[in-house]
C-alpha positions as CSV (number, residue, x, y, z in Angstrom):
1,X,26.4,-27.3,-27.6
2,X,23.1,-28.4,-28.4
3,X,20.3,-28.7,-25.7
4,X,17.1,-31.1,-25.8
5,X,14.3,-31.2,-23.0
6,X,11.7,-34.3,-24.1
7,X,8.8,-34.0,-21.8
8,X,7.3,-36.6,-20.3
9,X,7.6,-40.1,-18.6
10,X,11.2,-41.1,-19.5
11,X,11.0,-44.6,-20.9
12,X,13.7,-47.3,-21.0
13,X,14.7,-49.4,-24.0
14,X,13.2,-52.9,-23.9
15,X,14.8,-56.0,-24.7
16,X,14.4,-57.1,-28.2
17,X,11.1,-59.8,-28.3
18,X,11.5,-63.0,-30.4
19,X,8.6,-64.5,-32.2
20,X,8.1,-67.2,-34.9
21,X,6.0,-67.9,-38.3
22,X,4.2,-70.8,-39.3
23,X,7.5,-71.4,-41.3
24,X,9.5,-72.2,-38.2
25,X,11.2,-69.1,-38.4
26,X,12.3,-66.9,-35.3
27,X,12.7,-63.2,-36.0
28,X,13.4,-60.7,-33.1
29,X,11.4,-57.0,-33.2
30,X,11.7,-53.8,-30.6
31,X,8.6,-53.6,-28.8
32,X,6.1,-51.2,-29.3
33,X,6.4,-48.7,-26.7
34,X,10.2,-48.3,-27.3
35,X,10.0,-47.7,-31.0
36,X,7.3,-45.3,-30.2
37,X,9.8,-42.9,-27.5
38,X,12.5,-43.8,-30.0
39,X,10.3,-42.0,-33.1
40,X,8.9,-39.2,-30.4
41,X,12.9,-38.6,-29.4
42,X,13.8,-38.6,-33.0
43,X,11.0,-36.0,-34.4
44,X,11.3,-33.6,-31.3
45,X,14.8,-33.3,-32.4
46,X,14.1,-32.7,-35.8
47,X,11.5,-30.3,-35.0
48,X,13.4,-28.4,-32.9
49,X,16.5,-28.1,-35.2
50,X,15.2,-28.2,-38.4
51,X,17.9,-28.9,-41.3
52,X,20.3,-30.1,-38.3
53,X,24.0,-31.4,-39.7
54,X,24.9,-34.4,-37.7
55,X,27.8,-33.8,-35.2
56,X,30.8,-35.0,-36.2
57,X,33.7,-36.4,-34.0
58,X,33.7,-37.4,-30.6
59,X,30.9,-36.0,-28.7
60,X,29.8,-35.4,-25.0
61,X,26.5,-36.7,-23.4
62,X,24.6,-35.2,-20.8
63,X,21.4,-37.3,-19.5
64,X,19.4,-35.6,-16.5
65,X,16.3,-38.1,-16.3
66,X,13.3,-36.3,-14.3
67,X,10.7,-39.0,-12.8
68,X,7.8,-38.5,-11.4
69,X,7.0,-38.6,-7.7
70,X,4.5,-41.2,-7.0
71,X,1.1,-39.9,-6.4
72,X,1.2,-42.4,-2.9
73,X,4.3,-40.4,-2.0
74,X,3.8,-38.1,1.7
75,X,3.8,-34.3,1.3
76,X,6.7,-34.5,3.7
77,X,8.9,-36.9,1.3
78,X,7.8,-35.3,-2.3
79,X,9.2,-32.1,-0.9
80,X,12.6,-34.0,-0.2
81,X,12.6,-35.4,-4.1
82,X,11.9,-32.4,-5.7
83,X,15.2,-30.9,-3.7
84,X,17.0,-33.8,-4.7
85,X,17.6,-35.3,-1.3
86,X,16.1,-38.5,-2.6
87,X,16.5,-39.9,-5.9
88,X,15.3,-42.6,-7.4
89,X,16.8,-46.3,-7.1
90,X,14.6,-48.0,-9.2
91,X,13.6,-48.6,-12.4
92,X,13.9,-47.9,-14.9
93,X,18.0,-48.1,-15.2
94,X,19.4,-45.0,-16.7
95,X,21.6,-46.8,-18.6
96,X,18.3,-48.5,-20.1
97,X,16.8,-44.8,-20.5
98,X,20.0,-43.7,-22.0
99,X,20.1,-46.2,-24.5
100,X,16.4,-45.0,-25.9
101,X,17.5,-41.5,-26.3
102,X,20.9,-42.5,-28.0
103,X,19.7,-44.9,-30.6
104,X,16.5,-42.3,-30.8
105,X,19.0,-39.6,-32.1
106,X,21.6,-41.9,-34.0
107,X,21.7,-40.3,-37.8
108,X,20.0,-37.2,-36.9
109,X,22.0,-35.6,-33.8
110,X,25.2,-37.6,-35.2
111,X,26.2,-39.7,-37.8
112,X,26.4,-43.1,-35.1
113,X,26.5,-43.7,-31.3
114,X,29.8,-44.2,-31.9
115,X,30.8,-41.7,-31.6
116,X,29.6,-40.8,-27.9
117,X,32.7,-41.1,-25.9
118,X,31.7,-39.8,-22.6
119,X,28.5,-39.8,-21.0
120,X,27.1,-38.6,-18.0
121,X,23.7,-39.7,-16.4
122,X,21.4,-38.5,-13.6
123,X,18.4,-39.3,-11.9
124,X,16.1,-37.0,-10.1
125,X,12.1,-37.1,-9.2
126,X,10.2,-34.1,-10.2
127,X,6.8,-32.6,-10.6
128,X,7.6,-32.7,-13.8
129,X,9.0,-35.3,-15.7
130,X,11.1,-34.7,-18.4
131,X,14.7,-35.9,-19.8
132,X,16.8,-32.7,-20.4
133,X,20.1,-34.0,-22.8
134,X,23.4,-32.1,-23.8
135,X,25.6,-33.3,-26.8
136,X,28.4,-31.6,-27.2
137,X,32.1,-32.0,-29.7
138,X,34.9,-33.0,-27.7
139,X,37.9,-31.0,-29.5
């Protein structure tokens, strides 16, 4: 079981942004701040497991997505987010979020996303916002 906490904002994948030359051409490019949590995902990972073998096989997901209360939020309420009587309904989706961290690790926590066969996402608010993520081998 390998276990991943990436501090910080959690940030969703952004749809892919079309531009076009002086040629006429179209071509289509990530945005930015995506490739930018993608790279951070990506060399957290490899910092933290250095000479990591990608996981082979089916594998297991875990998401917990953390986000932060809003500074406008009452005493009274933040109390009930950080205990996890209210979560969080809007954005960003934690399918979008889950998307960032799965192409971020695709070839260095496992050989594809492919191979993620189940998956399992949350969302709380916290103090401190954070994604913590599980992988596991399914045998």
């Amino acid at each position: 079981m390998i276990d991943l906490v990436i501090s910080g904002e959690p940030n969703a994948k952004q749809r892919a942004r079309f531009s076009s030359r002086r040629s006429g051409r179209v071509f289509s490019y990530t945005p930015k701040k995506t490739r930018d949590y993608e790279t951070y995902v990506r060399e957290l990972f490899a910092f933290k497991f250095p000479g990591f073998v990608p996981l082979e096989g089916a594998v297991r997901m875990t998401v917990d997505i953390y986000r932060g209360i809003p500074k406008s939020t009452s005493n009274r309420r933040a109390q009930k987010m950080e205990a996890a009587l209210i979560r969080p309904t809007t954005k960003p989706d934690a399918s979008n979020v889950l998307k960032s961290i799965e192409d971020g690790l695709n070839g260095i926590a496992y050989r594809d996303d492919s191979q993620i066969v189940e998956v399992i996402a949350k969302k709380y608010y916290s103090c401190r916002p954070r994604v913590e993520i599980s992988l596991e081998v399914i045998k």
